[in-house]
C-alpha positions as CSV (number, residue, x, y, z in Angstrom):
1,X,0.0,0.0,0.0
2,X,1.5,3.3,-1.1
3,X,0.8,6.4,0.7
4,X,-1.7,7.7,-1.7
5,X,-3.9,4.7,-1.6
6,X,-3.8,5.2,2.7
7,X,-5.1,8.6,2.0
8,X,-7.4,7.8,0.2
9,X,-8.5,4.9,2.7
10,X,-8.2,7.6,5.4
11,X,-10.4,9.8,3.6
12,X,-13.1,7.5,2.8
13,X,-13.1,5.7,6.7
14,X,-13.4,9.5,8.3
15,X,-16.4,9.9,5.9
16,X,-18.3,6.2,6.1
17,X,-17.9,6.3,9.6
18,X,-17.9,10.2,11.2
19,X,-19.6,11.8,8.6
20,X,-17.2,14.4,8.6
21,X,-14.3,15.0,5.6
22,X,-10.3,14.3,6.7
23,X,-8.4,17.4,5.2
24,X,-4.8,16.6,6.3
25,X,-2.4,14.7,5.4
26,X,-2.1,10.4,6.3
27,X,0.7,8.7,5.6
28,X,3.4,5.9,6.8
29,X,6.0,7.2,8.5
30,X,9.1,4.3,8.6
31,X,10.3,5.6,11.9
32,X,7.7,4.6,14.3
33,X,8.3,1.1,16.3
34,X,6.4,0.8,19.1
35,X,2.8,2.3,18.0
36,X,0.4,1.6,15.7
37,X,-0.4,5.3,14.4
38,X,0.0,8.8,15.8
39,X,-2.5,11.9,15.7
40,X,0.0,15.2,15.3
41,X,-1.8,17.5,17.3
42,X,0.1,20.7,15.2
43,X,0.0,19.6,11.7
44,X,-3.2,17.5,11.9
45,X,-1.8,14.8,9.9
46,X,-2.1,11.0,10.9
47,X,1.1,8.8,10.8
48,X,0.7,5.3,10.6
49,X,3.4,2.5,11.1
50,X,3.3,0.0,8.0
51,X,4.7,-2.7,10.0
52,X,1.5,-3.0,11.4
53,X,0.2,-3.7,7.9
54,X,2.1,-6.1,7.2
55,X,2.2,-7.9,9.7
56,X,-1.7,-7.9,10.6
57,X,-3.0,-7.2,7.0
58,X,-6.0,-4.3,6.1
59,X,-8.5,-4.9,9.4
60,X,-5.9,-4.1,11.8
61,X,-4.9,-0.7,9.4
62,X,-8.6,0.1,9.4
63,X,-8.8,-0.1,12.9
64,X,-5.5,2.2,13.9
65,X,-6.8,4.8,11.2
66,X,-10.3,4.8,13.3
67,X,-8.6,4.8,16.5
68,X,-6.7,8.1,15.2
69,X,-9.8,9.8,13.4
70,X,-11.2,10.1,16.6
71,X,-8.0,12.0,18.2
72,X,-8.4,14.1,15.0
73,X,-12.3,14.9,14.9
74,X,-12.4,15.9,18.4
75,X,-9.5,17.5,18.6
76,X,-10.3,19.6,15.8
77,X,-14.4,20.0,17.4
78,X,-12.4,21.4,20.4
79,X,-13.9,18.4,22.3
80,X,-12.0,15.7,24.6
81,X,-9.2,13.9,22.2
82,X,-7.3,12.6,25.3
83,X,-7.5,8.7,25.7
84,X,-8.6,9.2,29.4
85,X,-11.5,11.8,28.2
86,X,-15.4,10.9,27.9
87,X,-16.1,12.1,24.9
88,X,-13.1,9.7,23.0
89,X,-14.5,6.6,24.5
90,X,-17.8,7.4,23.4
91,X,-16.4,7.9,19.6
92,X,-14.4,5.4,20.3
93,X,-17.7,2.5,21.1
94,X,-19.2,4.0,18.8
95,X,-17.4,4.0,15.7
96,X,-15.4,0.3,16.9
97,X,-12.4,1.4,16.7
98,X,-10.0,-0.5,18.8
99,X,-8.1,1.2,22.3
100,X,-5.2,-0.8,21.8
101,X,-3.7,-2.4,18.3
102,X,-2.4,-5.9,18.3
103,X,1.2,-6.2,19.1
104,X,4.0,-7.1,16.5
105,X,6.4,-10.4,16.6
106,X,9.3,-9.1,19.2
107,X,11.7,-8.8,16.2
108,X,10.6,-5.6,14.9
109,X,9.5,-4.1,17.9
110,X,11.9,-5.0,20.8
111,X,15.2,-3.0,21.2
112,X,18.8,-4.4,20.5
113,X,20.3,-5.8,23.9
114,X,22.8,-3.6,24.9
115,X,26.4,-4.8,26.0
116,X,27.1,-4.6,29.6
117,X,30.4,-3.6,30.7
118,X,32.5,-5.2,33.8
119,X,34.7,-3.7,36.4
120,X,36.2,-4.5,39.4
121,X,38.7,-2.3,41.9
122,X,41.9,-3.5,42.3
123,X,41.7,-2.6,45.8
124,X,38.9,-3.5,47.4
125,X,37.2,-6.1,44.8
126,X,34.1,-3.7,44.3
127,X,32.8,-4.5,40.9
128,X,30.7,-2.2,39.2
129,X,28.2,-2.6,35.8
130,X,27.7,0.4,32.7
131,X,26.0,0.4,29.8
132,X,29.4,2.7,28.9
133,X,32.7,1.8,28.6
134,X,35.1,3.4,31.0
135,X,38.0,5.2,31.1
136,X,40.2,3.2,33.8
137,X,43.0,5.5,33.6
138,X,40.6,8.7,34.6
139,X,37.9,7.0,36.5
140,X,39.1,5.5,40.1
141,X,36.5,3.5,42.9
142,X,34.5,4.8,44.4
143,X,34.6,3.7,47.8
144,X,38.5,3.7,48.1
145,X,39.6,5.5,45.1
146,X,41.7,2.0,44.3
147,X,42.3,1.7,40.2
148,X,39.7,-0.1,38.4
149,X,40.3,-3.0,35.9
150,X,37.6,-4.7,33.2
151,X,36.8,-7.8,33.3
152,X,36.5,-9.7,30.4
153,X,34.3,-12.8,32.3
154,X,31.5,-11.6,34.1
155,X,31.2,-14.9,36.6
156,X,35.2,-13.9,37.4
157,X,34.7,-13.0,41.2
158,X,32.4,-10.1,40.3
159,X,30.3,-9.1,43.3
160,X,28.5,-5.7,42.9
């Protein structure tokens, strides 16, 4: 599905099922990973994650788009657009659109694990865990300000 053709679906889903016209823009936007769709609150525009397509084919689309024309409709009515507000779970029922979309396989959606680095004084055997490598010969302990040293195997009497 191209971009045009979502518009178009956008366009014709705001007026089957609010009655009102969509005037901005709806598109995929590549970036987005952990939502289905997004409702820019300055621009007015919809932006919907094509993974999500994809993956869970048109119904699941048709339901983010919903789910999103009802932040946009009220928003733009001056109304309640907030997930927690009255008047979105009313248009929400009313129209089915879904609160929640389906989630994707982990691969797509789930972040890289990050390597964990190892220390461990040289003095007193305190061993310490980053996210960040360290510079040994600036950074000392800090309980006795003894010099630390990595350490390649974590199970290598580390004790934090």
């Amino acid at each position: 599905m191209t971009n045009e053709e979502l518009q178009l679906l956008t366009e014709e889903l705001s007026t089957k099922f609010f009655h009102k016209s969509f005037n901005h823009i709806a598109f995929f936007n590549p970036r987005l990973r952990t939502t289905g769709g997004r409702y820019m609150l300055t621009s007015h525009n919809i932006e919907v994650n094509r993974y999500y397509f994809e993956e869970h084919g048109l119904d699941e689309l048709v339901g983010i788009i919903k789910h999103e024309l009802c932040h946009y409709h009220l928003h733009i009515e001056g109304k309640g657009y907030k997930h927690g507000d009255k008047d979105f779970r009313l248009l929400m029922k009313k129209v089915g659109a879904p609160r929640h979309c389906t989630p994707l396989k982990e691969s797509k959606s789930k972040k890289p694990q990050l390597k964990i680095y190892y220390y461990k004084c040289t003095k007193c055997a305190l061993g310490y865990q980053r996210r960040r490598r360290v510079n040994t010969k600036r950074y000392v302990c800090g309980k006795c300000r003894g010099t630390l040293e990595e350490v390649i195997n974590k199970n290598e009497s580390f004790s934090s």
